[in-house]
C-alpha positions as CSV (number, residue, x, y, z in Angstrom):
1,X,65.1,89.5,119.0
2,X,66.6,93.0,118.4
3,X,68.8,94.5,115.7
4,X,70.6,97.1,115.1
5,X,73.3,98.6,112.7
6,X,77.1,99.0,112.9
7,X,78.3,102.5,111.9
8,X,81.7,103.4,110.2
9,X,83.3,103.7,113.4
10,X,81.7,100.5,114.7
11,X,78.8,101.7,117.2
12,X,76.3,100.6,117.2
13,X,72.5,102.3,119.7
14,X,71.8,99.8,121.8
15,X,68.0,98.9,121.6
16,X,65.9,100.1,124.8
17,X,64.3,96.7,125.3
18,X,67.6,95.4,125.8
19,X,69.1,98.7,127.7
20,X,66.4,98.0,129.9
21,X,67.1,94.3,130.6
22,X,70.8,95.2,131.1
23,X,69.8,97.7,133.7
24,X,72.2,100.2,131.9
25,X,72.2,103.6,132.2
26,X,74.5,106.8,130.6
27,X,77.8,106.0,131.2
28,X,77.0,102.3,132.1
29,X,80.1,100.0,130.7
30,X,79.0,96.9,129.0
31,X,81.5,93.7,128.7
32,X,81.6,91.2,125.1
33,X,81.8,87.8,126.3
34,X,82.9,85.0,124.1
35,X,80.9,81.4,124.9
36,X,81.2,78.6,122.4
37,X,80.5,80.4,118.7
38,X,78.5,83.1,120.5
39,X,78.9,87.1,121.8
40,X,77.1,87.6,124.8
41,X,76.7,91.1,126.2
42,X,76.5,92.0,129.7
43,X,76.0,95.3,132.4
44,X,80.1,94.7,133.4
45,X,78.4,96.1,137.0
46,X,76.0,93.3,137.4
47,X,78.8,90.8,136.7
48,X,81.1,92.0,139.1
49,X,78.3,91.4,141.0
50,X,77.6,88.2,140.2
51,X,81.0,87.0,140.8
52,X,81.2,89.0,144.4
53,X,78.5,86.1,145.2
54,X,80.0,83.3,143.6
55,X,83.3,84.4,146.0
56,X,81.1,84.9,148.6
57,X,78.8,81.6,148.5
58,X,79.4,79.9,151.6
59,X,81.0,82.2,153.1
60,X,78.2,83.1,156.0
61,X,78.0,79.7,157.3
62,X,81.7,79.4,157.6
63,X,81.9,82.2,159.8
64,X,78.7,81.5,162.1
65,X,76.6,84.5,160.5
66,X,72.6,83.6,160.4
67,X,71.4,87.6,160.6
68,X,71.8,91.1,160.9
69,X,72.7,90.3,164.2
70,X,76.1,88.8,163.8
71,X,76.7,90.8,161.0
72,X,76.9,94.0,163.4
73,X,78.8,92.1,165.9
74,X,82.0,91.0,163.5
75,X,82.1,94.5,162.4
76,X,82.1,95.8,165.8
77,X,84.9,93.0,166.4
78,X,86.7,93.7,162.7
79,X,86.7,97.4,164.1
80,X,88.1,97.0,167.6
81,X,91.3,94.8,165.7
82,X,91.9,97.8,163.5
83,X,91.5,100.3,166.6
84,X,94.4,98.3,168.4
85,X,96.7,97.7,165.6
């Protein structure tokens, strides 16, 4: 557990422990999230992230892709349908 104190203007220096956990950085943004009675804090990055994957979960299989290999191939093909547009 880490603490830490609220100034006047309401900041507050976010431990390093927990920086460091967060993955954030200078200039980093950090999002408040409200579950049940508690404030959770998170790296806003890393849950943009996290909900690119939830989005994408499935998606792979739906379209046929098992590796690198396929990837390449519906870019090529994604490419060659913008060239003709």
């Amino acid at each position: 557990m880490e603490l830490a104190k609220v100034t006047t203007k309401g900041q507050i220096t976010i431990p390093k422990s927990i920086r460091d956990k967060l993955e954030l950085k200078e200039g980093s943004k950090i999002i408040f999230l409200q579950k049940g009675e508690d404030i959770v804090i998170k790296n806003s990055a890393m849950l943009a992230l996290e909900k690119m994957q939830d989005e994408f979960e499935g998606e792979a299989e739906r379209l046929g892709i098992k590796d690198e290999e396929d990837v390449v191939k519906l870019v090529k093909e994604f490419r060659k349908e913008r060239k003709n547009k």
